[in-house]
C-alpha positions as CSV (number, residue, x, y, z in Angstrom):
1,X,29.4,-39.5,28.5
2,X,31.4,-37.7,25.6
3,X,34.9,-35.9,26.8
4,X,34.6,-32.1,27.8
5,X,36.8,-31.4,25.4
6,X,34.1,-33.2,22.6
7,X,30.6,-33.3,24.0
8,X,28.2,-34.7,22.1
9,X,25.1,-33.8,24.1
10,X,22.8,-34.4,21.3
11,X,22.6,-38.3,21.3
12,X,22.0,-38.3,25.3
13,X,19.0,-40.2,26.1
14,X,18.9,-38.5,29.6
15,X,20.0,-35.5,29.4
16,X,20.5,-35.2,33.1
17,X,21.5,-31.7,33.1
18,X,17.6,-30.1,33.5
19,X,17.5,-31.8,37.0
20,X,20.9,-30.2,37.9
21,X,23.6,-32.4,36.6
22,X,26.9,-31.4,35.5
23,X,28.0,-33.4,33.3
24,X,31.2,-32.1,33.0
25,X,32.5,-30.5,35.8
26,X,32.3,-26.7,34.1
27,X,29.7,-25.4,36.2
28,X,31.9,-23.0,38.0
29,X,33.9,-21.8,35.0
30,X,30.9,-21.3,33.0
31,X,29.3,-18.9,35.6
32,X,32.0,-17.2,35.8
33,X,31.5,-16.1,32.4
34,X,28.4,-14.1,33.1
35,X,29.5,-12.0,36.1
36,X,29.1,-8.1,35.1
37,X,29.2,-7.8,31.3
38,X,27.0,-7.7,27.9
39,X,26.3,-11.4,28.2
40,X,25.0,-11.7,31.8
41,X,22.7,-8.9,30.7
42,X,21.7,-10.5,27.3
43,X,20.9,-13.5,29.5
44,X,19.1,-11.9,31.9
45,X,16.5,-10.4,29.6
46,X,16.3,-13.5,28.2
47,X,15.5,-15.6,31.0
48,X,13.1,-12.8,32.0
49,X,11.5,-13.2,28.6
50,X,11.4,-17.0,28.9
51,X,9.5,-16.7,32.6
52,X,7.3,-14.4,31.8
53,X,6.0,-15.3,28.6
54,X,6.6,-19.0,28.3
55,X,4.4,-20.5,25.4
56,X,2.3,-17.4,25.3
57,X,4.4,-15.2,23.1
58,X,5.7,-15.4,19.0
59,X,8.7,-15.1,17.8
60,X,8.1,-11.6,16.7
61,X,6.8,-10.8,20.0
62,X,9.4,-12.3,22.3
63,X,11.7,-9.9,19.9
64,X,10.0,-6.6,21.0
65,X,10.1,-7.6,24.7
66,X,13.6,-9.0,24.7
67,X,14.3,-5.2,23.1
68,X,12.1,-3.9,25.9
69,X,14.3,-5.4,28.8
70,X,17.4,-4.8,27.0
71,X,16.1,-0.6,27.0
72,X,17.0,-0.7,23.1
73,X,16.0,2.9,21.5
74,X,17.4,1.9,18.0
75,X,17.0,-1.5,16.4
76,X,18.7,-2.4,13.1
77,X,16.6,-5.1,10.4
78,X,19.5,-6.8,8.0
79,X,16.7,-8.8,5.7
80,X,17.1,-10.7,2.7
81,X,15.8,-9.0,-0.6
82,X,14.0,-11.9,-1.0
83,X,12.1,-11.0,2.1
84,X,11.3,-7.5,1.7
85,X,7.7,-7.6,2.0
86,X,8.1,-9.2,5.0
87,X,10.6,-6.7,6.2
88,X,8.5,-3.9,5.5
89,X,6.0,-5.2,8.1
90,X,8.3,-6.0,10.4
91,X,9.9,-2.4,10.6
92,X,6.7,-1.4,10.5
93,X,5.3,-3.5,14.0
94,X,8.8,-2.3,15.5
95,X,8.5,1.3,14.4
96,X,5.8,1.6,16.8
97,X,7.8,1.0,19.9
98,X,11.4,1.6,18.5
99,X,13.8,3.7,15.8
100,X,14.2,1.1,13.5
101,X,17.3,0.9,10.9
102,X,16.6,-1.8,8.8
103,X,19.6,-2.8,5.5
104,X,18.8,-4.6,2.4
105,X,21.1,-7.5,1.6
106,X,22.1,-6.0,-1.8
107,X,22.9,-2.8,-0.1
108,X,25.6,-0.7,-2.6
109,X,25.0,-3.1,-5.7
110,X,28.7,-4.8,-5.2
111,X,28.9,-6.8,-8.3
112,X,30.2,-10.7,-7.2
113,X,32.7,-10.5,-10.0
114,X,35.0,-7.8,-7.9
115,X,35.4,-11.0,-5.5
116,X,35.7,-13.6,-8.2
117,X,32.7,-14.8,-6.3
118,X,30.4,-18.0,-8.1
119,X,27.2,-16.6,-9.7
120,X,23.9,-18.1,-9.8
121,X,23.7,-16.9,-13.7
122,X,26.7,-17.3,-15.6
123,X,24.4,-15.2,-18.3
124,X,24.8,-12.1,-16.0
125,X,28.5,-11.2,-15.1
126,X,26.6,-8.1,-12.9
127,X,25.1,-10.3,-10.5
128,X,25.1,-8.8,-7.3
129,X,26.7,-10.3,-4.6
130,X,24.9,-10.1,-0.9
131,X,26.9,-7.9,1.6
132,X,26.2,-8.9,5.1
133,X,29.4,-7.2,6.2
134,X,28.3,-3.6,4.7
135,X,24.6,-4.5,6.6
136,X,26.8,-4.5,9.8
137,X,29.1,-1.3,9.3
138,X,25.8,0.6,8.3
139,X,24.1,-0.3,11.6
140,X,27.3,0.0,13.4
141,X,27.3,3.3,12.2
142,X,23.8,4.3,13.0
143,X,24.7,2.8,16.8
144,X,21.8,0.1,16.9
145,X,21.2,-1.5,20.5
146,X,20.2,-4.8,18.9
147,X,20.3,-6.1,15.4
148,X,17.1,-8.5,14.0
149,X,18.2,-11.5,11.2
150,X,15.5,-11.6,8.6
151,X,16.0,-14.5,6.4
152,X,19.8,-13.4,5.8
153,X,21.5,-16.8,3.4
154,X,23.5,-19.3,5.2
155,X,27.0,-18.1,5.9
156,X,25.8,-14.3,5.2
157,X,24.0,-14.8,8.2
158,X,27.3,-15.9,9.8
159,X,29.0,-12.9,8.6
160,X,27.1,-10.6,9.3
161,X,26.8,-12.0,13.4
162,X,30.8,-11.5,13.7
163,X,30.8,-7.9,12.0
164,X,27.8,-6.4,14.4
165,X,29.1,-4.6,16.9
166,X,25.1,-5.0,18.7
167,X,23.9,-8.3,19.8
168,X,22.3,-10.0,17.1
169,X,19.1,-12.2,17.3
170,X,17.4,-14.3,14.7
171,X,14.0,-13.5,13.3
172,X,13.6,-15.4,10.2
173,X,15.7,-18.3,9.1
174,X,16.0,-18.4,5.2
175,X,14.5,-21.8,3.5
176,X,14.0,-21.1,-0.4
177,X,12.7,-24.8,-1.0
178,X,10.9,-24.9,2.3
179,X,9.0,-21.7,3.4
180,X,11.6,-20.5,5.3
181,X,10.8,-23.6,8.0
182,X,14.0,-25.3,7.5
183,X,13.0,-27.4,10.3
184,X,10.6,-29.2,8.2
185,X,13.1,-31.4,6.6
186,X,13.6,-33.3,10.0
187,X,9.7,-33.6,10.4
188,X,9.2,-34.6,7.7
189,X,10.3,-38.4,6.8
190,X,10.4,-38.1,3.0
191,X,13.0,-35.6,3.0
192,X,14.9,-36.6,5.8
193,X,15.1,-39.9,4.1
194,X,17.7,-37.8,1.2
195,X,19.9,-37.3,4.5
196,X,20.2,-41.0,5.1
197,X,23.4,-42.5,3.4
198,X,22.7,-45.8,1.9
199,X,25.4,-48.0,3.4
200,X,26.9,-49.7,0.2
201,X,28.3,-46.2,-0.8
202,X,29.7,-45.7,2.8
């Protein structure tokens, strides 16, 4: 068993704790970070979710009803460009139900050369940069209950997650080579294979 301080759950073979084992010994503490707050609640609604609709419900639809237990009036959408026609009929299934705010990732045209950021082009010294932290202040601003990831870029996605002020759940995971199912490269052997270091370059 790894160290508390280092655990390293995923190579268990047993995995002990679904049948009630603490491994180690933070039982206690950890429950006492639930208690009265935001995160007992988000947990609540989502193990209400879970029990309810276990297997039966997608993605998309475990969203709406997580936003249903939560009461949520106003949801805010923070999509990828790239994704915009998918966004569109996402805001357009939650519109039903819910105010939607949804933010484009190129929101307020920030050139990447105002941050000495890299550029895809080196042809284009405009290239727009992605602002995950303006997506945030906008729906800060427009005081969404829950905020919905829509294929935001790795590490955007990550920004944008520590400037929302609302909880923030994950929709669509971006995947430009794969279809946005980044999970295929560990079903997949042939790709996982380019994970594998060969052992004489070790």
């Amino acid at each position: 068993m790894a160290e508390k301080a280092n655990p390293r759950c995923a190579p268990c073979e047993t995995k002990h704790c679904r049948t009630g084992t603490d491994c180690f010994g933070t039982a206690e503490q950890h429950l006492s970070m639930y208690g009265e707050c935001k995160a007992d609640e988000l947990n609540r609604a989502a193990s209400a979710i879970e029990a309810r609709h276990y297997c039966q419900a997608s993605r998309l639809q475990e969203t709406i009803l997580f936003a249903r237990e939560l009461g949520c009036k106003k949801l805010g959408l923070a999509f990828c460009v790239g994704l915009a026609d998918e966004a569109k009929v996402i805001e357009g299934i939650l519109a039903q139900e819910f105010g939607v705010v949804s933010v484009c990732c190129k929101l307020a045209g920030i050139a990447k050369r105002h941050l000495n950021l890299e550029r895809i082009s080196l042809d284009n010294p405009e290239e727009v940069m992605c602002n995950p932290a303006g997506q945030a202040d906008l729906l800060n601003q427009a005081q969404t209950g829950l905020n919905i990831v829509c294929g935001l870029c790795v590490g955007h996605d990550a920004v944008f997650a520590m400037m929302s002020k609302a909880p923030v759940t994950t929709l669509i995971v971006k995947d430009r080579v794969l279809a946005h199912n980044p999970i295929g490269a560990v079903y997949s052997p042939y790709i996982r294979r380019t994970f594998e270091k060969d052992d004489k370059n070790v």
